[in-house]
Backbone bond lengths (Angstrom), bond angles and torsions (degrees), N, CA, C in turn:
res aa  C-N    CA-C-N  psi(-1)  N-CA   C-N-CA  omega(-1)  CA-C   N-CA-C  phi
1 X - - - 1.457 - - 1.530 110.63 -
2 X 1.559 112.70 -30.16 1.523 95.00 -161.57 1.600 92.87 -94.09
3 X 1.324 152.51 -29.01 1.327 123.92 132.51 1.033 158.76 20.56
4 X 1.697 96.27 -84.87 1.543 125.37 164.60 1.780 100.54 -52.14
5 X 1.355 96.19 -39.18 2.029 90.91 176.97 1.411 123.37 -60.77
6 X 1.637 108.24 -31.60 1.582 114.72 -176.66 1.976 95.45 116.39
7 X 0.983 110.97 -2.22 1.613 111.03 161.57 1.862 120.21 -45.76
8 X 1.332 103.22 127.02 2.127 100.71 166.55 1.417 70.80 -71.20
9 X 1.800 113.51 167.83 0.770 123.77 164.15 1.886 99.03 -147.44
10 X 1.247 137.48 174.34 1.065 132.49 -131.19 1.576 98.22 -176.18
11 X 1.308 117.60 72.38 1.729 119.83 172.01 1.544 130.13 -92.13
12 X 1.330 111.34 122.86 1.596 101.97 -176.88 1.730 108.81 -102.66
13 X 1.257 112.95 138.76 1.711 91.32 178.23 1.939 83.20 -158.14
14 X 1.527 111.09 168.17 1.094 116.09 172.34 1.473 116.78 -74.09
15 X 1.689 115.45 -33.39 1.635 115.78 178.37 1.771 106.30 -101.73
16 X 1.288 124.29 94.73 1.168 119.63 179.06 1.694 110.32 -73.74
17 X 1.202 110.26 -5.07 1.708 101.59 -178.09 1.478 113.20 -95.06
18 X 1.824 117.54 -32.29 1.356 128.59 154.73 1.286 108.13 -44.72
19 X 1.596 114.21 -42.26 1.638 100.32 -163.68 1.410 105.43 -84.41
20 X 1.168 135.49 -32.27 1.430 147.72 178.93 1.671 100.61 -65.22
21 X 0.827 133.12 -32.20 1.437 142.98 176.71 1.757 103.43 -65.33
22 X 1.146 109.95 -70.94 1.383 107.84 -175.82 1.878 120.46 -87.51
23 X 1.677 101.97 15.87 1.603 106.47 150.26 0.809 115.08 -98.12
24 X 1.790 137.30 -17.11 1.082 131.20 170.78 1.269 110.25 -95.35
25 X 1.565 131.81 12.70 1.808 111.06 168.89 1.828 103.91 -92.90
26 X 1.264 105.57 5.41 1.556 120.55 -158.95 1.415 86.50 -76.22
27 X 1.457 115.71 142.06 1.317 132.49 -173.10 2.006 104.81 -75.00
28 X 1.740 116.55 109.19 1.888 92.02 -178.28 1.180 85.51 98.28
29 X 1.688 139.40 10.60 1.547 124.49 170.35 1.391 106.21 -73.37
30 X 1.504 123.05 -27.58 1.640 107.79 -168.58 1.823 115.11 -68.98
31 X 1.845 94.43 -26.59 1.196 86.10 177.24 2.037 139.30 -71.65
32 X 1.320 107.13 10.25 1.477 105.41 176.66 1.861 104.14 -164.73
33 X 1.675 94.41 49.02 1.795 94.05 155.39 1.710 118.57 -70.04
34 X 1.419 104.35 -11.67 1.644 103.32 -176.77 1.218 109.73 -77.33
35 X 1.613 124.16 -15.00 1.617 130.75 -168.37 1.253 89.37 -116.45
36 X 1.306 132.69 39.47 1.181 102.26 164.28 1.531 110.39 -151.34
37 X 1.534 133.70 117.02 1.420 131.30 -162.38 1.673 101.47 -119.32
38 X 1.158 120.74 152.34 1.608 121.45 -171.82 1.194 82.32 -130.22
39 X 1.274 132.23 151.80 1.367 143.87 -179.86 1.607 84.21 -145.52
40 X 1.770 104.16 140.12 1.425 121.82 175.59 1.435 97.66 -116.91
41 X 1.321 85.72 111.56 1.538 107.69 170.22 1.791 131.40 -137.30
42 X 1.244 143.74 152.75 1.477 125.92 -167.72 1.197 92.82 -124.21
43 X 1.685 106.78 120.02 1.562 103.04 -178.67 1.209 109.77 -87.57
44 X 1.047 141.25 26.89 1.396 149.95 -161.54 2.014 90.90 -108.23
45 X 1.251 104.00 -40.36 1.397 93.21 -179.55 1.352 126.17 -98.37
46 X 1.399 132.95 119.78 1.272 122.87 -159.24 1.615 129.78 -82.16
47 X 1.608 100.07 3.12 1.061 128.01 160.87 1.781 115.58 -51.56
48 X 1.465 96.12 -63.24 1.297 109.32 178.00 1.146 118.94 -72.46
49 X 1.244 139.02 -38.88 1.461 133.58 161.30 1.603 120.55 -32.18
50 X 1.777 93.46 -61.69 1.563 103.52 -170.48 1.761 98.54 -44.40
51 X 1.106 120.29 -37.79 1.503 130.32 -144.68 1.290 98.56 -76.29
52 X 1.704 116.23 -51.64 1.393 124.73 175.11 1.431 114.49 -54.61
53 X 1.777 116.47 -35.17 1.556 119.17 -175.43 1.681 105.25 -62.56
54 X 1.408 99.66 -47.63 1.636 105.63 -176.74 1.444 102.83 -54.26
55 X 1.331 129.21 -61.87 1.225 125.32 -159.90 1.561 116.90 -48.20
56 X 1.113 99.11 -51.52 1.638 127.67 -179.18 2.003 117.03 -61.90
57 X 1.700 98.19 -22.59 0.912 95.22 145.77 1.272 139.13 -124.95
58 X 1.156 112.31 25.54 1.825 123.58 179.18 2.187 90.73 -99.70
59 X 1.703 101.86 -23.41 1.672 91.55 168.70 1.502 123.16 -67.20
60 X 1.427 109.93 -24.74 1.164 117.54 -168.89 0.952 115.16 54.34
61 X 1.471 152.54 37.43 1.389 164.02 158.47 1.273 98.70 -70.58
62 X 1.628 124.52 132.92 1.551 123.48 163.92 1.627 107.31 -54.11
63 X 1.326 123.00 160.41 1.163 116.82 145.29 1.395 116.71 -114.96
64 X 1.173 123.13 136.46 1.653 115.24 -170.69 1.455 105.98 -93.52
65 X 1.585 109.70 -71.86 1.798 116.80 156.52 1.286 121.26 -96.43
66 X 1.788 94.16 155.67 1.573 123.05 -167.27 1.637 93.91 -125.57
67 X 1.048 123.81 115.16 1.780 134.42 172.49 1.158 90.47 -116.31
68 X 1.490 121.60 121.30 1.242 135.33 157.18 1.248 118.79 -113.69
69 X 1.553 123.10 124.13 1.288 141.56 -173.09 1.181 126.96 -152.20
70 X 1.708 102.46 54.78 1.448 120.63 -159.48 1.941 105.18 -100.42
71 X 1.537 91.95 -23.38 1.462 98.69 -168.24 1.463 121.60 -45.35
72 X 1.658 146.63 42.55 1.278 151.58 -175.52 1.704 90.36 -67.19
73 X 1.250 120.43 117.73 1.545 142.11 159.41 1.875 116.10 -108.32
74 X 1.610 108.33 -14.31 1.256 105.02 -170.52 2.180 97.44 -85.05
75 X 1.018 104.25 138.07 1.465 122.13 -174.42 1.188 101.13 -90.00
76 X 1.293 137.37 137.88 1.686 130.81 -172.72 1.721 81.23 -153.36
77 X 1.990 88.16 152.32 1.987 80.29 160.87 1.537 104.16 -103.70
78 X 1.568 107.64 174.17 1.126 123.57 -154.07 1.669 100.57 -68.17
79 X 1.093 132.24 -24.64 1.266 113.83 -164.31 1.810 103.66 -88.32
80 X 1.227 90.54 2.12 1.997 96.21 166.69 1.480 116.90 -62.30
81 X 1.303 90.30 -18.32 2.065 82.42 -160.76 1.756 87.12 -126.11
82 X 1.326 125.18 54.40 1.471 151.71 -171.66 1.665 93.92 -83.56
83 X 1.145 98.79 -70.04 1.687 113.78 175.00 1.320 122.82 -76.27
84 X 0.843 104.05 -27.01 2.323 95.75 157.70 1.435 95.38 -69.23
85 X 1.425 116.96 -63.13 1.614 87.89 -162.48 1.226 116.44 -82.32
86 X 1.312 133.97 -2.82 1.538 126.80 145.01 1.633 116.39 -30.36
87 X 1.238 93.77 -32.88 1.944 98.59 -159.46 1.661 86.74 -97.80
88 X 1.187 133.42 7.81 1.189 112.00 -179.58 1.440 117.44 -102.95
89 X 1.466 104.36 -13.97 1.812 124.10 178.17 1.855 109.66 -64.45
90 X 1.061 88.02 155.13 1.894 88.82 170.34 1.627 105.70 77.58
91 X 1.852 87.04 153.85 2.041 90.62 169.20 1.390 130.30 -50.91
92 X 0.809 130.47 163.91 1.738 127.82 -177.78 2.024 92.68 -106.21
93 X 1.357 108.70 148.77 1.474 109.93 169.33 1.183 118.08 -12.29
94 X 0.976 104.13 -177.60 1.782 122.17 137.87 1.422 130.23 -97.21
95 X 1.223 110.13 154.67 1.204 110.09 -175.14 1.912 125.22 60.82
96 X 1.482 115.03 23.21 1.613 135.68 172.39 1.706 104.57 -89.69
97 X 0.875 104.13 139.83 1.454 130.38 -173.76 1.611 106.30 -46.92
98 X 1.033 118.17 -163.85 1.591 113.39 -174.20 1.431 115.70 -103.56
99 X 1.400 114.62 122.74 1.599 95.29 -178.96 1.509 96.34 -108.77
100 X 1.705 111.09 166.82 1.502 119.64 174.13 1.661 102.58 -147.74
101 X 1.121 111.69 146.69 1.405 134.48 157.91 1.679 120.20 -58.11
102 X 0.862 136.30 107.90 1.392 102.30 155.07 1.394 138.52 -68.40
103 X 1.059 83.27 170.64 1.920 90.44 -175.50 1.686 129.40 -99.09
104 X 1.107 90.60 135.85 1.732 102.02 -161.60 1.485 104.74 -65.67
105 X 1.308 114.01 108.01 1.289 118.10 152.87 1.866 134.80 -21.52
């Protein structure tokens, strides 16, 4: 939705190709891949956070909103998430929005 408004918008998630996948099945996705950057990052490590804080502020870009939806409490074993990170290997399309890494603290 905030997109569809004309919002940059600014996503962090551990599978950036899952997430890029399901912004582009979104009905009106071609119209704002330029506003839209996924950064793969694991907030679980505080390494990577710090890295994302720096970045974000060496961009000097305001940030207006903060959506936090980090809270994962469900415990799974590792070979659960076999097939996300299957989907995370290899180039992404053409023409998909910008992805970034963060940066290691």
């Amino acid at each position: 939705m905030m997109l569809r408004d004309g919002a940059e918008l600014l996503v962090t998630t551990r599978s950036p190709h899952a997430t890029l996948r399901r912004f582009r099945a979104e009905p009106g996705s071609a119209a704002w891949p330029d506003r839209l950057t996924v950064v793969a990052v694991d907030l679980r490590d505080p390494r990577q956070v710090l890295g994302l804080c720096e970045r974000l502020r060496e961009d000097r870009q305001p940030q207006v909103i903060l959506i936090d939806n980090a809270a994962q409490t469900v415990r799974r074993p590792p070979e659960s998430y076999a097939l996300l990170a299957a989907g995370e290997s290899g180039a992404l399309p053409p023409g998909c929005p910008r992805v970034h890494a963060a940066a290691r603290a």
